[in-house]
C-alpha positions as CSV (number, residue, x, y, z in Angstrom):
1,X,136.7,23.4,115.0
2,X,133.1,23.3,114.2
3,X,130.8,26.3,114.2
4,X,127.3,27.0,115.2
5,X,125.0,29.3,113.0
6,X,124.1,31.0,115.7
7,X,124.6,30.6,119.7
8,X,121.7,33.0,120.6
9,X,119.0,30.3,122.0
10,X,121.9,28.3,123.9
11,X,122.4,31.6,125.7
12,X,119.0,31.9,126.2
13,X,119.2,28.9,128.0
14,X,122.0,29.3,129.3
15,X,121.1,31.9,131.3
16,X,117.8,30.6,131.9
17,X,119.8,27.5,133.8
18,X,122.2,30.2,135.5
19,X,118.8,32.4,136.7
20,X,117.9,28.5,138.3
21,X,120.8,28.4,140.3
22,X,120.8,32.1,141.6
23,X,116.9,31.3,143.0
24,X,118.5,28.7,144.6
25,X,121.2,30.5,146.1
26,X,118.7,33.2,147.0
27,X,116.0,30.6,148.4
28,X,118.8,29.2,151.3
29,X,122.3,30.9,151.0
30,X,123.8,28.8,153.6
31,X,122.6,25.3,152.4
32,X,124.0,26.5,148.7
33,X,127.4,27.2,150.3
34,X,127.1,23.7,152.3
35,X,125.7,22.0,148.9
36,X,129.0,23.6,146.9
37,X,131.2,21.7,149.5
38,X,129.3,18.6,149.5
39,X,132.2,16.5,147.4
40,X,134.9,15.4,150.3
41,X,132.2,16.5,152.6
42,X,129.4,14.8,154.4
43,X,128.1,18.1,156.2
44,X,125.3,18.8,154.0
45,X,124.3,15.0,153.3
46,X,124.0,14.5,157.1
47,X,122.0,17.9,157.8
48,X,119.7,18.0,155.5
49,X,118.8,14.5,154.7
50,X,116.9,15.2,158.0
51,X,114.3,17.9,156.4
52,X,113.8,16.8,153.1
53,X,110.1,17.1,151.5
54,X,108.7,15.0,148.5
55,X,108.7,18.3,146.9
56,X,112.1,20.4,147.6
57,X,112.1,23.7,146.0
58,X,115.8,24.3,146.5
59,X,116.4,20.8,144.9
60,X,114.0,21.8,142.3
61,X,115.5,24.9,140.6
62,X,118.9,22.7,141.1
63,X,117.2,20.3,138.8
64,X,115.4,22.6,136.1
65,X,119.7,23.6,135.9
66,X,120.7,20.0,135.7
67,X,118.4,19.3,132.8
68,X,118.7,22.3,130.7
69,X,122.6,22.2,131.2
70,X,122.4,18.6,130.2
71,X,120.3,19.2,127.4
72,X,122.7,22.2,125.8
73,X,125.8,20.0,126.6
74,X,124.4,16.7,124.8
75,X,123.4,19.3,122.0
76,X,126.7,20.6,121.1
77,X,128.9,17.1,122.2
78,X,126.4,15.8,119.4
79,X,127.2,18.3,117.1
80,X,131.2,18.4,117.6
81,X,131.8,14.6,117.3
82,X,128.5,13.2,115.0
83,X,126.8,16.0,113.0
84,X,126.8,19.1,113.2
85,X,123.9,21.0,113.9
86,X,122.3,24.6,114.3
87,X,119.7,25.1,117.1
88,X,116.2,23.8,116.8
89,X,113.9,25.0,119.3
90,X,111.7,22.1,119.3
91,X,114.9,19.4,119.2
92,X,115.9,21.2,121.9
93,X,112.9,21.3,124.4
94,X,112.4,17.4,123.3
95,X,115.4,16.5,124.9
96,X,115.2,18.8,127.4
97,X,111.4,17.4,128.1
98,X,112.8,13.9,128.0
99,X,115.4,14.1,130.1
100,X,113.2,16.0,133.1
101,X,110.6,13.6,132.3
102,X,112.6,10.1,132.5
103,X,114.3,11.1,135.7
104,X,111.1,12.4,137.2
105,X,109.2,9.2,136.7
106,X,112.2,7.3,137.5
107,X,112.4,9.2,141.5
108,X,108.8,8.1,141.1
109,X,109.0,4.2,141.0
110,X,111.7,4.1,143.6
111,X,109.4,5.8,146.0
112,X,106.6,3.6,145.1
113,X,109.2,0.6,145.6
114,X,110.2,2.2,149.0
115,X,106.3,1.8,149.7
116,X,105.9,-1.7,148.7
117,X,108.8,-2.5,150.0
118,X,108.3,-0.4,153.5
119,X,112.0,1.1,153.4
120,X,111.0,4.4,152.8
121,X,113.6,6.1,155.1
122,X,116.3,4.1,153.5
123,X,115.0,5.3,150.3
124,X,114.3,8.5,151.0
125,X,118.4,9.3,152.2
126,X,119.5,7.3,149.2
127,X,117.3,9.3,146.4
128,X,118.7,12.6,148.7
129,X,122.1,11.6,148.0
130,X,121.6,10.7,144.4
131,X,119.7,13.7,143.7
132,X,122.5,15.6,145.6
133,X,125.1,14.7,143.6
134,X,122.9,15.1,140.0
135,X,122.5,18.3,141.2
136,X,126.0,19.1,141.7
137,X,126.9,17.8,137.9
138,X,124.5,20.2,136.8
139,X,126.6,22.8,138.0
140,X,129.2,21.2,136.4
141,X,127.5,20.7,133.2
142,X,126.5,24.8,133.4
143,X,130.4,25.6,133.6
144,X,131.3,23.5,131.2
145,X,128.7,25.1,128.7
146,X,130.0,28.1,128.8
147,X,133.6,27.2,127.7
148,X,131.9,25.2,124.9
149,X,130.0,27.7,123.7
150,X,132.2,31.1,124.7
151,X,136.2,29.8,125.0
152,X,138.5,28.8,122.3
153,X,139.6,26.0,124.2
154,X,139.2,22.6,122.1
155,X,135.8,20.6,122.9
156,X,137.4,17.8,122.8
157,X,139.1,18.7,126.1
158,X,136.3,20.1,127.6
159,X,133.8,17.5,126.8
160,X,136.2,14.9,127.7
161,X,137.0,16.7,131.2
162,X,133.5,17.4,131.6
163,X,131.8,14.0,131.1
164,X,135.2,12.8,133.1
165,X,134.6,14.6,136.3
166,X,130.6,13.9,136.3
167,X,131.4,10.4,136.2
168,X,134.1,10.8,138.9
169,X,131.2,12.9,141.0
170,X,128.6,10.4,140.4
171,X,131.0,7.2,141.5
172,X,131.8,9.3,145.3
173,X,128.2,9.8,145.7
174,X,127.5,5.9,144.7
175,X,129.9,4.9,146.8
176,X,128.9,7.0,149.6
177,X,125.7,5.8,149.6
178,X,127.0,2.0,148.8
179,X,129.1,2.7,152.3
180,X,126.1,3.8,154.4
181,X,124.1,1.0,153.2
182,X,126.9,-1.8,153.0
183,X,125.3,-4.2,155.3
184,X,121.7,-4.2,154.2
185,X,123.2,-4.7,150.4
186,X,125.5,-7.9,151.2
187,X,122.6,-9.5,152.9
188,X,120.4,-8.7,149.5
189,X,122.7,-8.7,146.7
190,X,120.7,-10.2,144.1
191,X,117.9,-7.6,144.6
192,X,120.8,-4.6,144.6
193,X,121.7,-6.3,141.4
194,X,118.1,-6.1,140.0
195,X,117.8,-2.4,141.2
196,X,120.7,-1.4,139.3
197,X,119.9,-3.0,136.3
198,X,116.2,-1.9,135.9
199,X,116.2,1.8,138.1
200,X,119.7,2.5,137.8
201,X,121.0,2.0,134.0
202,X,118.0,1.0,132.6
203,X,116.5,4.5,132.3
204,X,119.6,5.7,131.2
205,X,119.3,3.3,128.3
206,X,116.0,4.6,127.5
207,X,116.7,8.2,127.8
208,X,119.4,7.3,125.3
209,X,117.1,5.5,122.4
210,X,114.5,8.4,122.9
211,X,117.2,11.3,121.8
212,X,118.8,8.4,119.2
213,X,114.9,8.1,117.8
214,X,114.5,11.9,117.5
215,X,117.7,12.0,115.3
216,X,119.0,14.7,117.7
């Protein structure tokens, strides 16, 4: 099993992440517990798709979570199955700045698309959803962290588990949002198609050459 030289910026983080989702909790305790449920359960979908802001602070400290988890677990899945590394601050806050900064701008052009486009309430519960459920692997991701960094328990099977279930979460809240929106998407397949390849994966893609191009 690899070793780190030192874990004491990944708990830095770590608990900065953790801090994230304790302001959350402490911003709306009973949206937190309905947000914890939301897989198997369209409560909190339904409830507060209906009061969403362009700016959602309880989403918000969600997110800061999802992309510093995300940024420590990329960090040591990196290290435990291409090189291992020891923690650079500014490798670190690169990917971390990349990662925030690509799905920002991404939430971005699907609103302006929603504009052009004048389906901005479609849009609007679809990016809720998405957002939702990216939120919800960052809590995963935050778990999953700390058994990296603090367990005995082979990466392997934890990274493995890990990038497993966030694939599994992601596909229920595709699909949940593919089943609300069934009808409008048969009738415009082709330009479904065309969303997912250019908003959907291809940001992904990008995200992907920017850490490869940094030599993370």
């Amino acid at each position: 099993m690899r070793e780190f030289v030192t874990n004491e910026w990944f708990t830095v983080f770590l608990i900065l992440a953790f801090i994230c989702v304790v302001i959350a909790k402490s911003l709306n305790a009973l949206r937190f517990n309905d947000f914890i449920f939301v897989i198997g359960n369209s409560k909190y979908l339904k409830i507060y798709s209906r009061d969403q802001k362009f700016v959602d602070i309880f989403d918000g400290f969600l997110f800061v979570n999802f992309a510093v988890s995300l940024s420590i677990f990329i960090y040591l899945a990196y290290s435990n199955y291409i090189q291992t590394l020891s923690f650079d601050l500014i490798t670190f806050l690169k990917i971390s700045f990349a990662i925030a900064t690509i799905l920002i701008i991404k939430v971005l052009v699907e609103r302006l698309v929603a504009s052009l486009f004048e389906i901005d309430a479609i849009i609007d519960t679809y990016l809720f959803q998405k957002t939702t459920f990216k939120n919800y692997s960052g809590l995963i991701l935050l778990i999953s962290n700390v058994f990296l960094l603090y367990t005995v328990i082979p990466k392997n099977i934890v990274i493995i588990a890990t990038i497993g279930l966030i694939c599994l979460i992601n596909l229920i809240g595709f699909f949940s949002s593919f089943k609300t929106y069934q009808n409008l998407i048969y009738v415009n397949i082709f330009y479904f198609l065309l969303y997912l390849c250019a908003l959907e994966i291809g940001p992904y893609i990008i995200l992907y050459k920017v850490i490869r191009d940094y030599n993370v």
